[in-house]
C-alpha atoms as one frame of an Amber mdcrd trajectory, in Angstrom:
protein
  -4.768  25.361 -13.812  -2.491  27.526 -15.718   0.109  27.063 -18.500   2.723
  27.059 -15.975   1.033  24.665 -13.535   0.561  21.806 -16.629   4.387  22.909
 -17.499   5.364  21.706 -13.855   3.182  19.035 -14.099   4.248  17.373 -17.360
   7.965  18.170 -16.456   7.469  15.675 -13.557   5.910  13.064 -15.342   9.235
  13.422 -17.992  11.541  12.996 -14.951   9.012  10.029 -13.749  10.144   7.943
 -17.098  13.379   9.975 -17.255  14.508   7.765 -14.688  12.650   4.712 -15.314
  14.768   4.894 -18.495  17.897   5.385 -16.334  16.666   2.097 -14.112  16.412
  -0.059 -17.536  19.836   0.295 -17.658  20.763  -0.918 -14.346  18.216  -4.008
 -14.945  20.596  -6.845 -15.918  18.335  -9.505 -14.895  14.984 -10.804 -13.287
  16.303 -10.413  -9.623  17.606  -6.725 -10.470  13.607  -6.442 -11.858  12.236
  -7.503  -8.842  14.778  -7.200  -5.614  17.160  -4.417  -6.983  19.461  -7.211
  -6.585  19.395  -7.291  -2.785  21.466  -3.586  -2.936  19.050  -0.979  -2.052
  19.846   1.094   1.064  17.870   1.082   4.088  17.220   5.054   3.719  15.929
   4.522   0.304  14.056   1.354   1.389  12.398   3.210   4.089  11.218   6.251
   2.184  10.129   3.540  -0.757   8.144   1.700   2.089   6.387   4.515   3.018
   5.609   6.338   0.126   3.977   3.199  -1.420   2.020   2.678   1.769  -0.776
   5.400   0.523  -1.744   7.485  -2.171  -3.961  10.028  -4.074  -6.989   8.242
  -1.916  -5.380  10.238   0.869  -6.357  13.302  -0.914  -9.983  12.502  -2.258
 -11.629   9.595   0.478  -9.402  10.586   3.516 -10.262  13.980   3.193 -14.142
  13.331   3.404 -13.108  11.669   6.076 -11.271  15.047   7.326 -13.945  17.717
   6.437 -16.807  15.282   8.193 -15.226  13.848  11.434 -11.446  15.684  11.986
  -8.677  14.195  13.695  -9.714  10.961  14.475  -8.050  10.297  10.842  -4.837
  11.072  12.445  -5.838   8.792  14.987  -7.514   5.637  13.189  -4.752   5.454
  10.172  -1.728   7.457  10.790  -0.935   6.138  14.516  -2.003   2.700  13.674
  -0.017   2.146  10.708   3.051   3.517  12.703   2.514   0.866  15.462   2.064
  -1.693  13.059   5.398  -0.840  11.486   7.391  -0.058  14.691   6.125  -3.503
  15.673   7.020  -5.024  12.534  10.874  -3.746  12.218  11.476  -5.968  15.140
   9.249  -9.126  14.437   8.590  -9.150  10.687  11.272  -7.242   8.020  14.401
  -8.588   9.141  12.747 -12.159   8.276  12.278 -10.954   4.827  15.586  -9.827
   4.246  16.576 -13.476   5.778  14.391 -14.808   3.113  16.424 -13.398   0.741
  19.624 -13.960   1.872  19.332 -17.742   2.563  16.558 -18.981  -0.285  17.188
 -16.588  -3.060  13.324 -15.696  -3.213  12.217 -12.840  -5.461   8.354 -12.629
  -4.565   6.815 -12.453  -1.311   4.386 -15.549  -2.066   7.751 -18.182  -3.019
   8.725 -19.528   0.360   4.893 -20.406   1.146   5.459 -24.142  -1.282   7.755
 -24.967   1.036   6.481 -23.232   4.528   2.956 -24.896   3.695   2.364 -26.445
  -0.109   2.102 -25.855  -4.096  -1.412 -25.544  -3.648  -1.784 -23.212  -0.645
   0.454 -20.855  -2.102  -1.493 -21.044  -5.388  -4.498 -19.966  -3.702  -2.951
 -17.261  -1.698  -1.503 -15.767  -5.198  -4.464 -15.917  -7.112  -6.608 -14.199
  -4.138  -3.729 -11.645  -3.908  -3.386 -10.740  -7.610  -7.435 -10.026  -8.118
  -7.809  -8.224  -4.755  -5.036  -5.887  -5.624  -6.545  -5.000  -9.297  -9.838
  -3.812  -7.389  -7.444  -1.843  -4.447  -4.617  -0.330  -7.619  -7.728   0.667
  -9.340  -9.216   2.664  -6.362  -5.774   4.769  -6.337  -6.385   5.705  -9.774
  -9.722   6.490  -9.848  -8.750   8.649  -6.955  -5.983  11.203  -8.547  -8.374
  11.234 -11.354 -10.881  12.840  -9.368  -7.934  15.055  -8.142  -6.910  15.983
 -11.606 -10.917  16.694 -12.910 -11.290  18.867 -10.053  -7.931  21.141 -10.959
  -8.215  20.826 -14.748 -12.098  19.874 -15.337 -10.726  16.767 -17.559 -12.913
  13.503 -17.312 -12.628  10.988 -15.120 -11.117   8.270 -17.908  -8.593  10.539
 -19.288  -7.004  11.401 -15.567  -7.028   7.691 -15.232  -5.421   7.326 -18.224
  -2.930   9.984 -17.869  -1.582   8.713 -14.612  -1.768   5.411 -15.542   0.432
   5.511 -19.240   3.169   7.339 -17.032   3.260   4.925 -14.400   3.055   2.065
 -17.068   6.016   3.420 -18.759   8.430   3.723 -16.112   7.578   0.504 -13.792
   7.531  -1.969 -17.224  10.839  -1.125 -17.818  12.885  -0.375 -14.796  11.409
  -2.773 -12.420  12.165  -2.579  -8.585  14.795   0.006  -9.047  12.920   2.285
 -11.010  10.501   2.320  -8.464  12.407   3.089  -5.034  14.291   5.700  -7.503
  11.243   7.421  -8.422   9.668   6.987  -4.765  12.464   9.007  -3.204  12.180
  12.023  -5.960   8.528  11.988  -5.319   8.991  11.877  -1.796  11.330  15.473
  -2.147   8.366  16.796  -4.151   5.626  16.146  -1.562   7.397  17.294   0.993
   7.858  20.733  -0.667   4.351  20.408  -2.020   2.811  19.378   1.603   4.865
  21.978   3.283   3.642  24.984   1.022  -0.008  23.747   1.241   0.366  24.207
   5.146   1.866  27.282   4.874  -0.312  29.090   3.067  -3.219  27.558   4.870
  -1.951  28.486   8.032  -1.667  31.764   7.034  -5.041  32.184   5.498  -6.582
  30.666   9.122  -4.367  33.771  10.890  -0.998  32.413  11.685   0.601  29.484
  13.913  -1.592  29.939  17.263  -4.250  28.690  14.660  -2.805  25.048  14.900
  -4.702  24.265  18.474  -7.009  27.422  18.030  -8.999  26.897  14.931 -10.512
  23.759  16.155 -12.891  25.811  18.676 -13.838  27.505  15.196 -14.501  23.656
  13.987 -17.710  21.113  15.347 -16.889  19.541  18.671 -16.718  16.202  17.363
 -13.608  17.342  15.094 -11.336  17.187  18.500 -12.299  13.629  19.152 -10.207
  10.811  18.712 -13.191   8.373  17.929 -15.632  10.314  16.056 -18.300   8.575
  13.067 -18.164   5.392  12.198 -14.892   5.449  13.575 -15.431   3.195  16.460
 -12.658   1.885  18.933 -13.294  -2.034  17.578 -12.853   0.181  14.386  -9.262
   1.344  15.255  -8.669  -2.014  16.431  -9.810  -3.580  13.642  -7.605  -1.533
  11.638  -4.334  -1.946  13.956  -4.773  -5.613  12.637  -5.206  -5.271   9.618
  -2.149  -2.299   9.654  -0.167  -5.044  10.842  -0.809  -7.468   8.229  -0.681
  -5.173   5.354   2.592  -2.609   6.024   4.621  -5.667   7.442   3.760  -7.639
   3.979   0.697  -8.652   4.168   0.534  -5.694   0.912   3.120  -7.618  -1.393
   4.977  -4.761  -2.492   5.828  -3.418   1.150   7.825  -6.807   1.948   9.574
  -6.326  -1.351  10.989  -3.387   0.229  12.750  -5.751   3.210  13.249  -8.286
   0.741  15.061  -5.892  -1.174  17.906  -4.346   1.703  21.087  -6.249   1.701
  20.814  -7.712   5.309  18.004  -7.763   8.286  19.723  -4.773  10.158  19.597
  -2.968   7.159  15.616  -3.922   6.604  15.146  -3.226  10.457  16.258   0.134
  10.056  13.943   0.508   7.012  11.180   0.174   8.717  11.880   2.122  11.699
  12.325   5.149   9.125   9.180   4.238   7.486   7.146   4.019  10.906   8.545
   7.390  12.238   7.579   9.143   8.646   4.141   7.850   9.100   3.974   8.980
  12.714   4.816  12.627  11.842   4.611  13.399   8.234   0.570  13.550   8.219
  -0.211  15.851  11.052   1.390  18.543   8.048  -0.206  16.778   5.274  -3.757
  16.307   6.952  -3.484  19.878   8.763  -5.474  21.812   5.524  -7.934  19.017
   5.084  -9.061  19.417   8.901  -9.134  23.036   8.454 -10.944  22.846   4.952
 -14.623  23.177   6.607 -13.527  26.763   8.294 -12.245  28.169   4.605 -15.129
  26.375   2.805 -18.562  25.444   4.629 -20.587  23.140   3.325 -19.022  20.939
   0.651 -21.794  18.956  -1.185 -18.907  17.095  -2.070 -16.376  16.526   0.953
 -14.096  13.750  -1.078 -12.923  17.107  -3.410 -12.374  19.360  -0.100  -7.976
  19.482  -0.644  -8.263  19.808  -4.122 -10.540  22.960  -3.725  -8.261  24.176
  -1.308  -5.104  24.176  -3.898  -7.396  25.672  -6.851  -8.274  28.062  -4.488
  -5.909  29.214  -2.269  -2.349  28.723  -4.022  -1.139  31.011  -6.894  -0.280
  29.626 -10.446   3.035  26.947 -10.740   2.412  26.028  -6.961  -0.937  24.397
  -8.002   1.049  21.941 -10.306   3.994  21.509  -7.836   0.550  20.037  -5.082
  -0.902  17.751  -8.096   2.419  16.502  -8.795   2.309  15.688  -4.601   0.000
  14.000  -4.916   0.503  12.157  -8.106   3.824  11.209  -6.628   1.945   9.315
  -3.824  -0.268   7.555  -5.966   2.688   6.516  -8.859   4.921   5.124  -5.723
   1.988   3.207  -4.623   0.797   1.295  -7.788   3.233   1.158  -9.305   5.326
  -0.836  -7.039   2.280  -2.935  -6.701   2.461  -3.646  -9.963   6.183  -4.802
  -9.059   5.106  -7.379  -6.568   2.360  -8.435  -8.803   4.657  -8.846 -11.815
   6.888 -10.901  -9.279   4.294 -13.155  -7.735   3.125 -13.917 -11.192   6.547
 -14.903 -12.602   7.493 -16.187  -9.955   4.945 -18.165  -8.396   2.096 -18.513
 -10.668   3.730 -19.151 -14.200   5.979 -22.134 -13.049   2.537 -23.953 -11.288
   0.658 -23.099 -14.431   2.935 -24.660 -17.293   4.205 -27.467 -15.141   7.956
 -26.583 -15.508   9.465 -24.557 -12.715  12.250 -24.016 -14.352  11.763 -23.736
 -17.474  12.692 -19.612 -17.225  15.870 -18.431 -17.463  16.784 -15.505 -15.608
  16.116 -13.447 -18.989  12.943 -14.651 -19.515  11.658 -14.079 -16.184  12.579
 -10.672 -16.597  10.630 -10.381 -20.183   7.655 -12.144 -18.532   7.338 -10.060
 -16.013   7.468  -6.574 -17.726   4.880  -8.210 -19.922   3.024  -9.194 -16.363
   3.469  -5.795 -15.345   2.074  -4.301 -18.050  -1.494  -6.703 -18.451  -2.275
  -5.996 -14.507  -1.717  -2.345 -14.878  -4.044  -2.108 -18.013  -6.327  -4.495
 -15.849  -6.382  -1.588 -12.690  -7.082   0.906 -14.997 -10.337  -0.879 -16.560
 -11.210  -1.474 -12.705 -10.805   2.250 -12.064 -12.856   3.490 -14.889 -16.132
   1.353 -13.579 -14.558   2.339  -9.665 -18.997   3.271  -9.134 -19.862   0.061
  -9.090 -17.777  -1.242  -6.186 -18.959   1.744  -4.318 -16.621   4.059  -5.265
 -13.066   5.045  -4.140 -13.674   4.801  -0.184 -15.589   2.094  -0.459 -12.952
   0.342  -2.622 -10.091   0.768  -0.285 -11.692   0.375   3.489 -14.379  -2.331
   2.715 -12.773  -4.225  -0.188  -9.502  -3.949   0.296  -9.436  -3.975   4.319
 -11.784  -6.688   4.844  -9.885  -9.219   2.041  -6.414  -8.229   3.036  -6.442
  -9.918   6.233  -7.336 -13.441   4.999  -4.965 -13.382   2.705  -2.312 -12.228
   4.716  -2.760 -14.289   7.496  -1.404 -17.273   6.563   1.431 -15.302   4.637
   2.352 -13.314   7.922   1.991 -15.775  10.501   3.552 -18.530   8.867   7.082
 -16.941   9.282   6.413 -16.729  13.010   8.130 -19.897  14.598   5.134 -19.816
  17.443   2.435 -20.884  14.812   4.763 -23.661  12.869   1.945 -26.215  13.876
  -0.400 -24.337  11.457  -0.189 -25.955   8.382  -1.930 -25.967   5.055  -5.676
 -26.728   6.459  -4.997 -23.967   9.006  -4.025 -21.545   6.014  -6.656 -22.682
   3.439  -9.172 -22.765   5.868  -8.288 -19.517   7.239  -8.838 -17.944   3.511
 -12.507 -19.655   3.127 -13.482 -18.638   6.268 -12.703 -14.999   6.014 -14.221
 -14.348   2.659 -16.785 -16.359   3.331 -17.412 -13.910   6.553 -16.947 -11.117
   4.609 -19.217 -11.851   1.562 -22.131 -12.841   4.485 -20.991  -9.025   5.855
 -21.622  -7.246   2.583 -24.306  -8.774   1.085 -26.358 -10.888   3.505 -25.902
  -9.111   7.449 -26.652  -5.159   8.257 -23.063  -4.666   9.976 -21.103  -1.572
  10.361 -18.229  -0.656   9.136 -15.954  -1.835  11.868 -17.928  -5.306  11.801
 -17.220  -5.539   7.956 -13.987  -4.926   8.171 -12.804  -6.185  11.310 -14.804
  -9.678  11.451 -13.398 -11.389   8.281  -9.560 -10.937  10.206 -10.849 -12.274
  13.289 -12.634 -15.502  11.708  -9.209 -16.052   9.592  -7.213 -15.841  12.415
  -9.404 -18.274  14.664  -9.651 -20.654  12.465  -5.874 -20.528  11.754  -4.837
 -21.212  15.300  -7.393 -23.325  16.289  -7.067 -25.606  13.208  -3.466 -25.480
  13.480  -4.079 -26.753  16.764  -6.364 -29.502  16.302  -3.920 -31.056  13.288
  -0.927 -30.470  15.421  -0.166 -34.464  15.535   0.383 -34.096  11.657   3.483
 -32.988  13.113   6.141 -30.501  11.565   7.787 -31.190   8.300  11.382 -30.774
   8.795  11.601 -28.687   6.210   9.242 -25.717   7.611  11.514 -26.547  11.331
  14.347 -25.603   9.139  13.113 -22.413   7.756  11.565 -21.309  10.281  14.716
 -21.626  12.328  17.101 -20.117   9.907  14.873 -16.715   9.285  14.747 -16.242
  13.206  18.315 -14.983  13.301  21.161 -13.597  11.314  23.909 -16.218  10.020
  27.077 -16.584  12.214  29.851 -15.070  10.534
């Protein structure tokens, strides 16, 4: 990197608290912190939604994944995650706008004491907050190992660099700060993604390159399935897509919760669906043509990053790392939003026996002060990132296997067809699927696809069938009545 790549690099993360100091001011209260006060647009929602769906692990573990087995990435993430969404918009997000609207919730976890009970939701939120410090912590090991590979800095001070930024900005201007900051990163990756295709296209020999360099690539690279990329994988994953971009991942529901109505959060997510559908066959184009400009990475996980060192001219090399930065700031740090929210929210009240005891400017003090303990928390996580088996293994065992248990009950529950489920359906659902998963990882010799995939499928099995077999409990009238009420709009 040159002087004029840092320049362009340290002049985005200036804008990056520039306007988190611009969001303080608009922060009046602890709604405002955490739902942007039920204002935010469904463009803005949309582009928020998807740009904290991934991050700089996009650039370091997805393109291994890229350089060793091709477009079957396309195929097992980016398609998925769009039919999880487009599925979603018409089933999911316009209930957690509804949420909103009728129950005045702030966090994504507060209408589970009532759907189920105190101690359900406790145990959802718990599980929740300490699997997303392992999954934050993956994202910044992984632009760290972006940044060493431009600038040759260690590991811990990339981490820390991204981090303090992030930390800054999110701790003081809350929700709004976030989808602000989201949509200005979203204009730089675009320009960012679109030069890095350009000027690998060019290098390959122009655009009949697009279909024609993959006859210069291993046969497997045209497959959809390729690796350990299985179709149970896929399907695995199409679950688990589901769970996670529909809510399941706290801080995408706070993007529904956030739009004023459910049209508006139906329209978010059809945005955020159709961005996902198209935007990566640019962004993944140079990692699947990375193995014709450089043979024989030893290490495939830095394959885009040697491509921008190597093929862009100075200032254009900062303009990419700020791309990618931008992905992996949207991402945690409006998980560290949710978190905060959850905690304040949710956990606080159980913990010191007075729900109320908040006021609305308290809530808002606690949870920058949340914020800023789980960020410092994900950054520990990401400095020891080797011993949880690094940044892949972080985010497509840990994260993808625990996600679904959690989000089960969460997801589900707002569904009126599984109102017989109750809270042994949902707390047995969680035990059973990290229970599965733990006997995955450390005690059975499974695949990937059976590490990930089997914990969903025990958590939703035993949430149905329990629910089934305690159906005589009956239905609280309470759940009857919120179930009913998210299921359509209110008459006006």
């Amino acid at each position: 990197m040159g002087g004029i790549d840092w320049f362009v690099l340290i002049l985005f993360f200036f804008l990056m608290i520039g306007i988190g100091v611009w969001s303080f001011l608009r922060v009046g209260d602890a709604e405002d912190y955490f739902t942007a006060g039920g204002k935010m647009p469904w463009w803005l929602s949309g582009i928020s939604h998807h740009m904290s769906g991934y991050s700089a692990a996009v650039f370091v573990a997805y393109a291994a994944v890229a350089y060793q087995y091709g477009f079957t990435l396309y195929f097992w993430w980016a398609i998925p995650v769009s039919i999880a969404i487009f599925v979603g918009a018409f089933t999911i997000a316009p209930r957690w706008a509804r949420l909103r609207e009728k129950y005045n919730i702030a966090s994504p976890m507060e209408y589970l004491a009532s759907r189920y009970n105190v101690p359900t939701q406790q145990i959802m939120a718990w599980s929740g907050v300490i699997l997303k410090v392992f999954d934050v912590g993956a994202k910044w090991a992984a632009i760290a190992i972006v940044l060493q590979v431009f600038s040759g800095l260690p590991l811990w001070v990339g981490i820390l660099i991204s981090g303090g930024v992030s930390l800054i900005y999110s701790t003081i201007g809350g929700l709004w700060a976030d989808a602000l900051t989201d949509f200005v990163q979203f204009i730089i990756q675009l320009v960012a993604g679109f030069t890095m295709f350009f000027i690998v296209l060019a290098k390959l020999g122009g655009f009949g390159e697009i279909g024609g360099m993959w006859s210069k690539l291993p046969a497997h690279h045209s497959d959809l399935l390729a690796g350990p990329y299985t179709f149970w994988f896929v399907f695995a994953y199409l679950f688990i897509d589901f769970l996670s971009y529909n809510g399941g991942t706290w801080n995408l529901a706070q993007r529904y919760i956030a739009t004023p109505n459910a049209k508006e959060a139906k329209k978010s997510a059809l945005l955020s669906g159709f961005l996902y559908l198209l935007w990566p066959l640019i962004l993944f184009f140079p990692m699947w043509a990375a193995p014709i400009l450089f043979p024989n990475l030893e290490q495939p996980d830095q394959a885009y990053a040697i491509l921008a060192t190597n093929l862009l001219p100075s200032g254009l090399i900062g303009l990419v790392l700020a791309g990618m930065f931008s992905h992996t700031m949207a991402m945690t740090t409006s998980d560290a939003n949710a978190i905060s929210s959850v905690v304040t929210r949710d956990i606080l009240p159980v913990l010191t026996g007075k729900k109320h005891s908040l006021s609305s400017k308290g809530a808002l003090v606690a949870g920058r002060l949340t914020t800023l303990i789980f960020v410092l928390l994900t950054l520990l996580i990401a400095v020891e990132q080797n011993s949880f088996g690094g940044v892949l293994g972080l985010i497509i065992t840990w994260f993808g296997a625990l996600v679904g248990p959690v989000s089960i009950p969460m997801l589900l529950g707002l569904l009126p067809v599984f109102r017989y489920c109750g809270p042994a359906a949902a707390i047995t659902s969680i035990i059973g699927g990290v229970v599965m998963f733990s006997l995955d990882k450390f005690v059975f010799d499974v695949g990937t696809a059976a590490t990930v995939g089997l914990p969903i499928l025990v958590s939703f099995i035993l949430f149905v069938v329990v629910g089934y077999f305690t159906r005589s409990v009956g239905v609280r009238q309470e759940v009857t009545d919120i179930l009913s009420s998210i299921s359509k709009d209110r008459a006006l």
